[in-house]
C-alpha positions as CSV (number, residue, x, y, z in Angstrom):
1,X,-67.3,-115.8,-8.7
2,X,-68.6,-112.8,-10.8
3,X,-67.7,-109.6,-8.6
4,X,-70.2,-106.6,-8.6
5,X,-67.6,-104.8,-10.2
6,X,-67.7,-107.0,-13.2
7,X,-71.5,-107.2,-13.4
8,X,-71.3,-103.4,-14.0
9,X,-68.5,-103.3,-16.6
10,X,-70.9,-106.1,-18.5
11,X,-73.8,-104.5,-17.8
12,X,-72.2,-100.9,-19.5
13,X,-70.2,-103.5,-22.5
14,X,-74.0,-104.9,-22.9
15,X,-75.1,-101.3,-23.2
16,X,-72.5,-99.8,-25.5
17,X,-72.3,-103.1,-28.3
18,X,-76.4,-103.0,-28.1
19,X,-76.8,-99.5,-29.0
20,X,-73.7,-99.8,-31.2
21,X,-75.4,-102.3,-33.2
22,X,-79.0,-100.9,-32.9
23,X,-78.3,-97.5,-33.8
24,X,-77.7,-98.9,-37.5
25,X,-81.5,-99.7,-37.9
26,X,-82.9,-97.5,-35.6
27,X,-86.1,-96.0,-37.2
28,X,-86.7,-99.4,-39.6
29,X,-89.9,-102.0,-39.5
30,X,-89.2,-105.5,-39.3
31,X,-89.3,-106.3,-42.8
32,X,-87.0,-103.5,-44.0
33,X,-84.6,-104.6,-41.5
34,X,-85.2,-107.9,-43.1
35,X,-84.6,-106.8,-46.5
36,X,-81.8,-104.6,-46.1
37,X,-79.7,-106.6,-43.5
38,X,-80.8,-110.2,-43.1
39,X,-79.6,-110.3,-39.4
40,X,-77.2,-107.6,-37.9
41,X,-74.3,-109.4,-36.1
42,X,-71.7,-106.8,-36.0
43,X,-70.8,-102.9,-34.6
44,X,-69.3,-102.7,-38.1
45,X,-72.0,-102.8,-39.9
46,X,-73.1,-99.6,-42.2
47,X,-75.5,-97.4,-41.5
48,X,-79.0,-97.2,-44.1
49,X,-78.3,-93.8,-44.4
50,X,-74.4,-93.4,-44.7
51,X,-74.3,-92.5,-48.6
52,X,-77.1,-89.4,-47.6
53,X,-76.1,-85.9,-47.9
54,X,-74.8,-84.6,-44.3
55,X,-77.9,-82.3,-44.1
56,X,-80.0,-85.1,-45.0
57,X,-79.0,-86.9,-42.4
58,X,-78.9,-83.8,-39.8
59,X,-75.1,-84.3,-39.7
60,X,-75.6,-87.8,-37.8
61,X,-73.4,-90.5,-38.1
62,X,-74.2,-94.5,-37.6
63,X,-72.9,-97.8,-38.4
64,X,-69.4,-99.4,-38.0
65,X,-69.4,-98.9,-34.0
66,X,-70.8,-95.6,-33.2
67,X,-72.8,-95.6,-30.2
68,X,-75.6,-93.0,-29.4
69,X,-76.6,-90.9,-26.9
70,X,-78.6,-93.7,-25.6
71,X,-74.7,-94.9,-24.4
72,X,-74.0,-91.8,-23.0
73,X,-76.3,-91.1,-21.1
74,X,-76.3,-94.4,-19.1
75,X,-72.3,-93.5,-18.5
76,X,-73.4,-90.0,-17.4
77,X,-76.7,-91.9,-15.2
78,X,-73.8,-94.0,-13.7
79,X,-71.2,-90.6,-13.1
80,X,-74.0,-89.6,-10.9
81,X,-74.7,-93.1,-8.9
82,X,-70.9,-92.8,-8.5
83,X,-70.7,-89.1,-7.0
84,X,-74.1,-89.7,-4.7
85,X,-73.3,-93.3,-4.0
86,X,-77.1,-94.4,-3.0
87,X,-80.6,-94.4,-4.2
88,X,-81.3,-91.5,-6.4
89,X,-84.1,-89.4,-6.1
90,X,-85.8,-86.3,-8.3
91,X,-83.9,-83.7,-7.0
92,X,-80.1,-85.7,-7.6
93,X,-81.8,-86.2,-10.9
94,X,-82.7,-82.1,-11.9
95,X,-79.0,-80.9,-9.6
96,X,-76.2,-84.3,-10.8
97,X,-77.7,-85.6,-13.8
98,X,-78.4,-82.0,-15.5
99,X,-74.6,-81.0,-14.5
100,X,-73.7,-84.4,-15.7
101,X,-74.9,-83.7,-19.3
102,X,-74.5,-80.0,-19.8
103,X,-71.7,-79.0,-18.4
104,X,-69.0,-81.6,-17.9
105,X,-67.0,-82.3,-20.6
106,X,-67.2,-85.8,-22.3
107,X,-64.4,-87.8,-22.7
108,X,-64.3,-91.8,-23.2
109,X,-61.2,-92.8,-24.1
110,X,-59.6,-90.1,-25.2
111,X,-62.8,-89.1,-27.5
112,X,-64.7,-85.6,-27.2
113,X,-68.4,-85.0,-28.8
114,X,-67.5,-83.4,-31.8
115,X,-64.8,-85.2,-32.9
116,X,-64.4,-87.1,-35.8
117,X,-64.8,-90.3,-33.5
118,X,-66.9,-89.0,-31.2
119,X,-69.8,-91.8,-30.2
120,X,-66.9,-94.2,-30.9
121,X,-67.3,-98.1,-29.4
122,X,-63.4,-97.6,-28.6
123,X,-64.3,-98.0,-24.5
124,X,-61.2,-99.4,-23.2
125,X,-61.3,-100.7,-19.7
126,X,-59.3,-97.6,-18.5
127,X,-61.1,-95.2,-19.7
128,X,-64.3,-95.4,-17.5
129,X,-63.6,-98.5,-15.1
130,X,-60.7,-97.0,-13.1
131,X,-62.9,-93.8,-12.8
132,X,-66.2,-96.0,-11.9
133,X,-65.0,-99.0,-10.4
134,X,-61.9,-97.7,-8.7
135,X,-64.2,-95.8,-6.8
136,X,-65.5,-99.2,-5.5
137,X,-69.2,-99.0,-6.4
């Protein structure tokens, strides 16, 4: 039998390969997608706008397994469930959530935003399960 525990971690996997691979054609139609990729079957797949110029690109960085802050924001969304541990309401939202974003510091896996593999898919099992789950959700 699948345990809670487990639905989570593949519930958060689910999560980080999805945006991993969506972040790559983010902002395409269809038929661009289409032309460009055929289908898009892997995290390492490069980013439409790798070659740009940094500024060009605001300095953002896609493609061969970088999540978004789509990611990290469901980790930080789950930090919260874990330190209230019921039904979250507006006012967890504005007080955990906010502290959850702005001030504590990131770190998945050893990786910190700003890094040169900040956003990384590297999630190992460690690195947010024994926080999450050892907490027994």
């Amino acid at each position: 039998m699948v345990s809670f525990a487990q639905r989570v971690q593949g519930a958060i996997y689910g999560t980080a390969y999805g945006d991993a691979m969506g972040a790559v054609v983010e902002k395409m139609t269809y038929s661009e997608i289409k032309e460009k990729y055929g289908r898009v079957e892997t995290t390492q797949t490069k980013w439409w706008k790798a070659d740009w110029p940094e500024a060009a690109r605001q300095g953002r960085m896609r493609g061969q397994g970088i999540i978004t802050d789509d990611t990290l924001m469901t980790l930080a969304l789950m930090n919260v469930y874990v330190t209230e541990r019921r039904h979250l309401d507006a006012y967890d939202m504005a007080n955990e959530f906010v502290k959850e974003i702005a001030f504590r510091p990131t770190v998945y896996s050893g990786i910190r935003p700003g890094s040169a593999h900040y956003g990384s898919i590297v999630l190992s099992r460690e690195a947010y399960f024994q926080s999450a789950c050892a907490r027994e959700l």
